[in-house]
N, C-alpha and C positions, 0 to 999 in steps of 0.2 A: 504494500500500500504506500502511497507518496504523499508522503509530507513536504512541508517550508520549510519545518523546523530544525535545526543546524543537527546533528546528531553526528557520533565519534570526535576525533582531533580536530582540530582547526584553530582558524587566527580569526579574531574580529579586531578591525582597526578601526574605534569610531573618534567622532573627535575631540572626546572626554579621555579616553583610555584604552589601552591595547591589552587584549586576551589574549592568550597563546593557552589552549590545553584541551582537553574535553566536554564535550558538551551532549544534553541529554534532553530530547524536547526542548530544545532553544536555551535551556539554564547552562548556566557555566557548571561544571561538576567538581574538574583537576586542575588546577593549573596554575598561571603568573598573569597576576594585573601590575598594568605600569600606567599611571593616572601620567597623564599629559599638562602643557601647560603652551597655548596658544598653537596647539596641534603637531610641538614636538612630544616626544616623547621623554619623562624627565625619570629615567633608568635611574640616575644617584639622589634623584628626590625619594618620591615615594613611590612601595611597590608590595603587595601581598602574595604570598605564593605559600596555596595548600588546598585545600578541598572546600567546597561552597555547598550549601544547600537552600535551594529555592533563592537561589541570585545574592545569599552573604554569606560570609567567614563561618565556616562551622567543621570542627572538627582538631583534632590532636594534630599536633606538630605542623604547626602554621607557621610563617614567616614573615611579616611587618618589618619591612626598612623605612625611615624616615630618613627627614631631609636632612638631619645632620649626621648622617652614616650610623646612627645609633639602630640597633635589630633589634626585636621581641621575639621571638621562639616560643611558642606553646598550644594551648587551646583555647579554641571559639568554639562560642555555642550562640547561634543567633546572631551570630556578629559580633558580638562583646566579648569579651579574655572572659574567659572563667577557667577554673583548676592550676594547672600548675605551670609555671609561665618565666623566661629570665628574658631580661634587657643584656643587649651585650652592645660593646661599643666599637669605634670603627678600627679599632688595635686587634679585634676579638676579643676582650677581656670582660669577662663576667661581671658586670657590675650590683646585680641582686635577684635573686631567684624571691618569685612572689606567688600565694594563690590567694587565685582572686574569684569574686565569688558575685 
């Protein structure tokens, strides 16, 4: 049967931000978002990469860079950090392991 809807691997380039990973009925599933800023792409700003449910952050071992090269490492649930979770900084060094709830 034929669908629209994006299904397996793929790239959406819109002009908010760039997907690269999996998609399932048009939802993002697996993958890397790189939010954009005047239709470039800002790779060293901000960027999530780990699994989505119903189009936000959900799941263990997510990846959040921010614009000052500082990473969060952990889980979403709904989009929001919950459980067990560190900031690391742009050296790699562990600056504090949190859970959040």
């Amino acid at each position: 049967m034929y669908t629209d809807k994006r299904e397996g691997y793929g790239i959406l380039d819109h002009r908010d931000f760039r997907f690269e990973g999996t998609f399932k009925m048009d939802d993002f599933v697996q993958g890397k978002v790189e939010f954009k800023d005047k239709g470039e792409v800002l790779t060293k700003e901000i960027s999530f990469e780990g699994t989505f449910l119903n189009g936000v952050y959900h799941g263990p071992q997510c990846k959040v860079k921010l614009r000052n090269e500082m990473m969060y490492e952990g889980s979403f649930v709904n989009g929001m950090q919950e459980g067990e979770g560190t900031n690391i900084d742009s050296s790699n060094t562990k600056i504090y392991s949190k859970y959040w709830k």
